[in-house]
C-alpha positions as CSV (number, residue, x, y, z in Angstrom):
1,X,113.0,94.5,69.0
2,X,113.4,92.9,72.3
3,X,112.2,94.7,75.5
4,X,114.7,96.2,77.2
5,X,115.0,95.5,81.0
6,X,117.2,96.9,84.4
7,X,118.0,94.3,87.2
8,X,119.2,96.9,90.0
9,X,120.5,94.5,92.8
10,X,123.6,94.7,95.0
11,X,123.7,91.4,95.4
12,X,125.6,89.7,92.2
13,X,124.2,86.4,92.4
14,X,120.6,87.2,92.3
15,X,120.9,89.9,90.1
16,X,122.6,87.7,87.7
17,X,120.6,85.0,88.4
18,X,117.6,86.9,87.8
19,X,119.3,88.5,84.4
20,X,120.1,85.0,82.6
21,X,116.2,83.8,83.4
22,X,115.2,87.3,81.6
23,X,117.7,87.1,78.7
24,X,116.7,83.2,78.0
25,X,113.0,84.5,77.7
26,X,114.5,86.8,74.8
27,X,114.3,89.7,76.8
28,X,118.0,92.3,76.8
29,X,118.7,92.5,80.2
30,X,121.2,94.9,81.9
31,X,122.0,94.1,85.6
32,X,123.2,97.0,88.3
33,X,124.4,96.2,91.2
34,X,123.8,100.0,93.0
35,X,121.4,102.9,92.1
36,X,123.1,106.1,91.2
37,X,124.7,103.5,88.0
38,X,121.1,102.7,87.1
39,X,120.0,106.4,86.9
40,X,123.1,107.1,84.5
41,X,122.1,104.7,82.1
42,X,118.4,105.9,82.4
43,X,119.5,109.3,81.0
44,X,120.8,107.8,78.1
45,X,119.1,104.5,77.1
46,X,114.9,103.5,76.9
47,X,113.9,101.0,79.2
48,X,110.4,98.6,79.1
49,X,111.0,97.5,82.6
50,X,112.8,98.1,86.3
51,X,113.5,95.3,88.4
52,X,114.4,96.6,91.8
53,X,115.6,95.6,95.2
54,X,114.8,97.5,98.3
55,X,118.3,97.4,99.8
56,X,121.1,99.3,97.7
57,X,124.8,100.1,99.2
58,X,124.2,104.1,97.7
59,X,120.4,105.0,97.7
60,X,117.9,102.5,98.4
61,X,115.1,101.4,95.8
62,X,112.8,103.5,97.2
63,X,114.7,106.6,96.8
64,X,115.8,105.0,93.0
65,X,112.1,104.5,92.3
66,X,111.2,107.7,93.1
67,X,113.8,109.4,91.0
68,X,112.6,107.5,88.5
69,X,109.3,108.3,88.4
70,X,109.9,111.6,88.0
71,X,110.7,111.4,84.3
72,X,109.6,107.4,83.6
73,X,106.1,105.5,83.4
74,X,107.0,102.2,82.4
75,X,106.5,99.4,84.8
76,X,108.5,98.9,87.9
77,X,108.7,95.6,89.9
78,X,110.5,95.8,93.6
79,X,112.2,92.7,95.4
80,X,111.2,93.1,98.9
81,X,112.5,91.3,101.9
82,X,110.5,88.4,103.6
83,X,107.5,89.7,105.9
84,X,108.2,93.3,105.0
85,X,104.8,94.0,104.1
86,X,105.6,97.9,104.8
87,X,108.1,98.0,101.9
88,X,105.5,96.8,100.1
89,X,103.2,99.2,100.9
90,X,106.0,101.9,100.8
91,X,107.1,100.8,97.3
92,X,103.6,100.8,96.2
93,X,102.4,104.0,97.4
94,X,105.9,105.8,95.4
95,X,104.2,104.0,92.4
96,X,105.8,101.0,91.9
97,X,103.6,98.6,89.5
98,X,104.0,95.3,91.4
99,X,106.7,93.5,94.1
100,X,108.3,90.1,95.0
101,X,109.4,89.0,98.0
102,X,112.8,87.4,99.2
103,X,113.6,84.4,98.4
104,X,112.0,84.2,95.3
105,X,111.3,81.2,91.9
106,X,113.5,83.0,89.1
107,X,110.7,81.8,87.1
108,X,108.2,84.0,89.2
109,X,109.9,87.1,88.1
110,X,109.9,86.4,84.5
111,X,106.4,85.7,85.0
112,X,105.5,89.0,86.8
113,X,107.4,91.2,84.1
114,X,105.9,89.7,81.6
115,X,102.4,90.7,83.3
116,X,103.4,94.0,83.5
117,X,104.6,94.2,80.0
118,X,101.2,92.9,78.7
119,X,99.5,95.7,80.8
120,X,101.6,98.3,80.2
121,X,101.6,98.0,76.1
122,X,98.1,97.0,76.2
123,X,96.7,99.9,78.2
124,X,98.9,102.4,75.9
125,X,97.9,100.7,72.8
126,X,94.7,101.3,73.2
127,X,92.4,102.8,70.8
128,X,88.7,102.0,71.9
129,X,87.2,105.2,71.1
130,X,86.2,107.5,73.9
131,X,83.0,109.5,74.0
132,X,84.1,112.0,76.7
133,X,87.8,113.4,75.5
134,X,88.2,115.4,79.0
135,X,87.3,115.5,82.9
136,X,88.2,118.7,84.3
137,X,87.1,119.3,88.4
138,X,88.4,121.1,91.2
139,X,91.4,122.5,89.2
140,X,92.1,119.5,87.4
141,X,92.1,118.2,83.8
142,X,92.2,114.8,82.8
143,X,93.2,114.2,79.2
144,X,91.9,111.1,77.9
145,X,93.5,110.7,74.5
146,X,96.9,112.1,75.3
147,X,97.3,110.5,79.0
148,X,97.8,113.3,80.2
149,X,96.7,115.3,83.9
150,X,97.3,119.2,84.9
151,X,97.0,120.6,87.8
152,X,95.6,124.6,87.5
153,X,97.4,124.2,84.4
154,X,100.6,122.8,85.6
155,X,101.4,119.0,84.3
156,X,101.0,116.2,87.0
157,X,102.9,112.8,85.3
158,X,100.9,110.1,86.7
159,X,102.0,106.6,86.1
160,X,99.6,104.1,83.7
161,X,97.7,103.0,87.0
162,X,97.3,105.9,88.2
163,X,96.0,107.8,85.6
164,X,93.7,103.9,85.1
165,X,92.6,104.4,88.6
166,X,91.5,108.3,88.4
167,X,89.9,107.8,85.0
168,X,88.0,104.7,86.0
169,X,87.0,106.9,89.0
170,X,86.3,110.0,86.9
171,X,84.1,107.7,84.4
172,X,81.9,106.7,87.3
173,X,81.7,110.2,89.0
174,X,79.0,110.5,91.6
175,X,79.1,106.7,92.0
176,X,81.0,105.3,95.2
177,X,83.5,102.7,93.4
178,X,84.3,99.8,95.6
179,X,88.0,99.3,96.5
180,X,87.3,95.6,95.7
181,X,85.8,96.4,92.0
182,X,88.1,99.3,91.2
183,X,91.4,96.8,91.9
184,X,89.6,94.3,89.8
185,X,88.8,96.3,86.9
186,X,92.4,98.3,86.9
187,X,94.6,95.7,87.5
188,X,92.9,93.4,85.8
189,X,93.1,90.3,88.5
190,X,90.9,88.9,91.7
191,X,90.3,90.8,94.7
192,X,91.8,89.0,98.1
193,X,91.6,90.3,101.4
194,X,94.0,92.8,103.3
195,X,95.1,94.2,100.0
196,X,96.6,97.6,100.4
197,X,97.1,98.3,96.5
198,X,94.4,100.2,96.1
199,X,94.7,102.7,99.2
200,X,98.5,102.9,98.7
201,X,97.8,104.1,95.1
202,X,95.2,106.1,96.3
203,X,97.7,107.6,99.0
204,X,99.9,108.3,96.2
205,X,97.5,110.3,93.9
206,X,96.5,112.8,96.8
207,X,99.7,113.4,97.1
208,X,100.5,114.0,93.5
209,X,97.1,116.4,93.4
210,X,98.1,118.2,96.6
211,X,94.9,116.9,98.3
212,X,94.9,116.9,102.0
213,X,94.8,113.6,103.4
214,X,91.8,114.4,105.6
215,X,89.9,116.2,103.8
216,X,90.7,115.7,100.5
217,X,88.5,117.5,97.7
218,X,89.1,115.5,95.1
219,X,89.4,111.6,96.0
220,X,87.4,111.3,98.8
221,X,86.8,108.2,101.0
222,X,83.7,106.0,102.0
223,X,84.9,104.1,104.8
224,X,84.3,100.6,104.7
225,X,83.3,100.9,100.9
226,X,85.8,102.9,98.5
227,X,86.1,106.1,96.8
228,X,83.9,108.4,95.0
229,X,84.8,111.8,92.9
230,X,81.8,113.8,93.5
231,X,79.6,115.9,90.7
């Protein structure tokens, strides 16, 4: 069966445009052209994939992205505007999987979904075998085989990368990770300079654990380096 994917855009031509380059890849496509639509159909219908702009006539795709996260993990890809580089960080740091900016190659979104597809079924397919079934520190429990994360018992749902980034960070506890290597080894690509992914996600997992920014207990921060969770 075809993956299913939303193209949220108010503005008809790309959205549209960006729908027929989807659908010709054999991909079923639904385009919206505000928010709060989107969301109705996401009560009803599974989706592989969200494809969503920043600027919406109802709720913007910031506010869209994070109701969607509330209840969804698959991957989410946001159309940015040129030069923005704070809606990047923004739509990053609400745990958005990836982002393209205004005006875009048709073809560069096709390729990007499909990236995020790969990672997304290949990551929850997995079945390499894992020695250590648990992490459990500070009030929280990381379930390896189920993906899942509590929080003094209550459930935190985490996205795919961040539940990657904690347990690659859990798996080398006691070891500062480098922002460079743990960017390489989650998301799978090479490291370039000035890329905020890393912190923005990192920004986003505090949050989701409650951690103080400052002095978080959890997470914590080697400046100039990367991160380290502490024996």
């Amino acid at each position: 069966m075809a993956e299913k994917i939303i193209v949220v855009d108010d503005e008809k031509e790309i959205a549209e445009l960006v729908t027929t380059f989807l659908r010709n890849e054999g991909f079923q496509v639904e385009p919206f052209y505000d928010g709060t639509s989107a969301l109705a159909y996401l009560e009803k219908e599974t989706v592989d994939v969200a494809v969503l702009d920043v600027m919406l006539p109802d709720i913007d795709g910031f506010q869209l992205l994070q109701n969607i996260r509330k209840t969804h993990f698959f991957p989410v890809l946001m159309l940015t505007a040129k030069g923005e580089d704070l809606d990047k960080i923004t739509g990053l740091s609400l745990g958005a999987d990836d982002y393209v900016t205004k005006p875009f190659n048709p073809l560069e979104v096709v390729a990007r979904v499909k990236t995020q597809l790969r990672r997304y079924q290949r990551y929850n397919q997995s079945a390499v075998p894992q020695k250590i079934e648990e992490y459990e520190k500070e009030g929280l429990l990381l379930k390896i085989n189920s993906h899942q994360c509590f929080l003094y018992g209550k459930e935190v749902f985490l996205t795919p990368i961040e539940f990657k980034i904690l347990l690659y960070l859990f798996e080398h506890q006691g070891s500062v990770v480098a922002s460079e290597t743990l960017f390489e080894e989650v998301w799978k690509e090479k490291y370039l300079d000035n890329n905020n992914t890393v912190m923005a996600h990192i920004a986003r997992l505090r949050e989701k654990l409650n951690e103080q920014p400052r002095k978080p207990k959890l997470i914590k921060t080697v400046w100039g380096v990367g991160y380290i969770i502490e024996k």
